[in-house]
Structures are given as C-alpha cells and as structure tokens.
C-alpha positions as CSV (number, residue, x, y, z in Angstrom):
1,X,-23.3,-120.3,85.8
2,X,-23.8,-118.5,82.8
3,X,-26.2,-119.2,80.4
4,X,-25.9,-120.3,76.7
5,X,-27.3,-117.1,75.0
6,X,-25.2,-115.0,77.1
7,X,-21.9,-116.9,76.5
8,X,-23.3,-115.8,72.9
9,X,-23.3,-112.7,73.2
10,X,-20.1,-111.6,75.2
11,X,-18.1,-113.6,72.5
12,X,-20.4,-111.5,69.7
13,X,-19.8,-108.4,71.6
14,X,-15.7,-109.3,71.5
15,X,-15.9,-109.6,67.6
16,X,-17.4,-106.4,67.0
17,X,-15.0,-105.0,69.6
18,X,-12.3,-106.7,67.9
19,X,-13.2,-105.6,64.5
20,X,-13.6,-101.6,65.7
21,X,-10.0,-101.8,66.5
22,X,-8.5,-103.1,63.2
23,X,-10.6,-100.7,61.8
24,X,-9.3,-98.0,63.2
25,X,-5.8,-99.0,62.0
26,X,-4.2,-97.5,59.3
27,X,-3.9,-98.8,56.3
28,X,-0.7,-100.5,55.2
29,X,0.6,-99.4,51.6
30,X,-1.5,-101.3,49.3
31,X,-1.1,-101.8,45.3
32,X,-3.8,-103.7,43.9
33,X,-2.6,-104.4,39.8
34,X,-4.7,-104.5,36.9
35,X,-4.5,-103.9,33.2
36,X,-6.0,-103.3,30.3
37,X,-3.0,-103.7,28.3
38,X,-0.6,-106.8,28.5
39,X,2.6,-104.4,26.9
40,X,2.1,-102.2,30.1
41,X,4.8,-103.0,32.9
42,X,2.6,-101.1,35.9
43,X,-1.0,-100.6,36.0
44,X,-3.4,-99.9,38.8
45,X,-4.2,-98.4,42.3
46,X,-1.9,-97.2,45.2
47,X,-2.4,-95.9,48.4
48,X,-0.4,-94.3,50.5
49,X,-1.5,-93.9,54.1
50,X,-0.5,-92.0,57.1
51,X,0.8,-95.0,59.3
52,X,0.7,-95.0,63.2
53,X,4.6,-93.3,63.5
54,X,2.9,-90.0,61.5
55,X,4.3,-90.5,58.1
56,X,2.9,-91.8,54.8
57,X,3.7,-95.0,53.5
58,X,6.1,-96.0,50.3
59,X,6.3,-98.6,48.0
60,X,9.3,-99.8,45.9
61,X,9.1,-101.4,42.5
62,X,11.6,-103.4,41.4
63,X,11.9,-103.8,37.4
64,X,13.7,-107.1,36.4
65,X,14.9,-108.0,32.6
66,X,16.7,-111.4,32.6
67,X,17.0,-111.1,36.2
68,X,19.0,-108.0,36.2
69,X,17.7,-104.7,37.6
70,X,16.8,-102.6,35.3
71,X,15.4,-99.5,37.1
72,X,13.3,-98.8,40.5
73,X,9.8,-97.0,40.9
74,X,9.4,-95.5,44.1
75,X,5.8,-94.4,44.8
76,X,4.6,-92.3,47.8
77,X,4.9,-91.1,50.4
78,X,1.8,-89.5,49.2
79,X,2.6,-87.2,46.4
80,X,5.7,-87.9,45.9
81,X,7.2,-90.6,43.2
82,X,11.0,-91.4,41.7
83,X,12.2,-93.7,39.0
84,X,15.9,-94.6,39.4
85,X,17.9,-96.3,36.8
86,X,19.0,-99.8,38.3
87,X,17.9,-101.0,41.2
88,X,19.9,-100.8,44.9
89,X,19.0,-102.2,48.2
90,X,19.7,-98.9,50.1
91,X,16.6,-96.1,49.6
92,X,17.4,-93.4,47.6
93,X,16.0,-89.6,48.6
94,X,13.4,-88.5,45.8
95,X,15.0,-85.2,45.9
96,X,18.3,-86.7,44.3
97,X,19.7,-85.9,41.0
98,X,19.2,-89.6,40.2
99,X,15.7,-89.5,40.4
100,X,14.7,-89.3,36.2
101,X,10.8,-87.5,37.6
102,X,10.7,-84.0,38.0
103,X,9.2,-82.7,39.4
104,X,9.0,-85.3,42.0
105,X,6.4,-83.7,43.9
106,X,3.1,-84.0,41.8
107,X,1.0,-80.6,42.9
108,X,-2.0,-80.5,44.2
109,X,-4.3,-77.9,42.5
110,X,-8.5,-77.6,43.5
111,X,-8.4,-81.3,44.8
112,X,-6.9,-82.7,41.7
113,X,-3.7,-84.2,40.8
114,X,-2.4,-85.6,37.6
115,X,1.2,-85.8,36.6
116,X,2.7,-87.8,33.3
117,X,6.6,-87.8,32.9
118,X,8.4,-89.5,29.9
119,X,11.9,-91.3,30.7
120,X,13.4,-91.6,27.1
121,X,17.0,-93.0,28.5
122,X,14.6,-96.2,29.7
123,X,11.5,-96.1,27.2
124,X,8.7,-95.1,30.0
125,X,6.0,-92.8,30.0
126,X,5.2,-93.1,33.9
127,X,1.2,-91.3,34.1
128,X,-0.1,-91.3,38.0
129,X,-3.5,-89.4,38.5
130,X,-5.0,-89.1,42.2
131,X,-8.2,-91.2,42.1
132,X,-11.2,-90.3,44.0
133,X,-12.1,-91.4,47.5
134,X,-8.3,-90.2,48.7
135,X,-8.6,-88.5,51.9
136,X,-6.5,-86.8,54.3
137,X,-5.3,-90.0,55.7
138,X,-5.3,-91.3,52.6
139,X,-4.2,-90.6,49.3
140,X,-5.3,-92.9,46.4
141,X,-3.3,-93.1,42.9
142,X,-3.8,-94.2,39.5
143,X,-0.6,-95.7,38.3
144,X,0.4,-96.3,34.6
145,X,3.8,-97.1,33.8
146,X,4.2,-98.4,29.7
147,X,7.0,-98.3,27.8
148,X,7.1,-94.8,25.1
149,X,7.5,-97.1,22.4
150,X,5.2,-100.1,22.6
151,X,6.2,-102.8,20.1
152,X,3.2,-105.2,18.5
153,X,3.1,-108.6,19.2
C-alpha cells in the first residue's frame, strides 16, 4: 500500500517529466500579430524553427480582397521570404522568377539581418528585420508588410 504523499509525488515527478519532454520539442512556426498601425496588412513576430525532420519551418500568408486572392507571403524557412502575385494551393520555390523579393535570401552580416523590398506592381513595401533572442534553432523576425501608398481614413 502506498501512501498518500508518495502517490503525490510520483504523479509530481510525471508532470515535471512530462513537461521536460515538450520542452525539448521544437517549436512549431509561430506568428504572433500586432500593430501599431490599422492601414498595415502584416505586422509582428515570426519564427522559424528547425523542426524534428532537420529543416526550418514556413509559413504562408494568404492576402484576400473581396474574397479573391490577391497575392501570397511566404516567410521562412529561416532567411528566406517570397511574395507571389495571386495566391495557389500548390508551394511555389522562392528561387522562382515569380517571386517579386530579391533577393530572396536576406544575408546575414555580424549577427544582424534587415531586408526592406518595395512591390510597386501590388503597392507593398514588405520590411522584415531579425529580432533578438533568434538562435541557431531558431530564428526570430520582425515582419512589416504596408501598402507603399497608405491612403488616410
């Protein structure tokens, strides 16, 4: 018969067992919006991780006007980003002469990466800017996508 306070502390000892292993997970591709402007059409933080199978993770953006696609933002895996005109369900290589960013690639130079691209065929200036705490797991981004022209309301 086992006692109460051991019973306790077996189950205790599962949590913090349990909560070592999800720990030790990789991240899943997170973007977390905010915005300090209500005329911007992306703001906030991505990561993009390296995931279990050894690559970094992606994220796809859909834009939508009316319910029509307009164009697609394609950010990670890790440095890399693309903005297609319309939007497709099949993926689309960032290396492609669809792909309006270029370079694609933003460089990494002493730690530091900051890349802005203007799209004048769809109105977008598209800033991303790698934000501190990335790692080599990792890789955190600052995300701005606004239009060139931003009309008053």
């Amino acid at each position: 018969m086992r006692l109460p306070c051991a019973r306790k502390s077996w189950r205790l000892i599962g949590l913090l067992a349990a909560g070592m292993l999800s720990a030790a997970r990789p991240a899943a591709p997170q973007f977390t919006p905010f915005s300090h402007d209500p005329r911007n059409i992306l703001e906030g933080n991505w990561q993009s991780c390296l995931q279990r199978e050894g690559f970094y993770s992606e994220r796809v953006y859909d834009h939508l006007l009316n319910g029509v696609g307009r164009f697609e933002v394609h950010m990670g895996p890790r440095r890399e980003f693309a903005i297609f005109k319309d939007v497709q369900e099949a993926h689309r290589s960032h290396d492609s002469p669809e792909n309006l960013l270029k370079p694609f690639r933003v460089p990494l130079e002493a730690g530091r990466a900051k890349q802005v691209w203007e799209i004048p065929s769809l109105n977008l200036k598209f800033t991303v800017t790698l934000a501190g705490g990335s790692r080599m797991d990792c890789e955190s981004w600052f995300i701005l996508l606004e239009p060139l022209e931003k009309t008053s309301h």
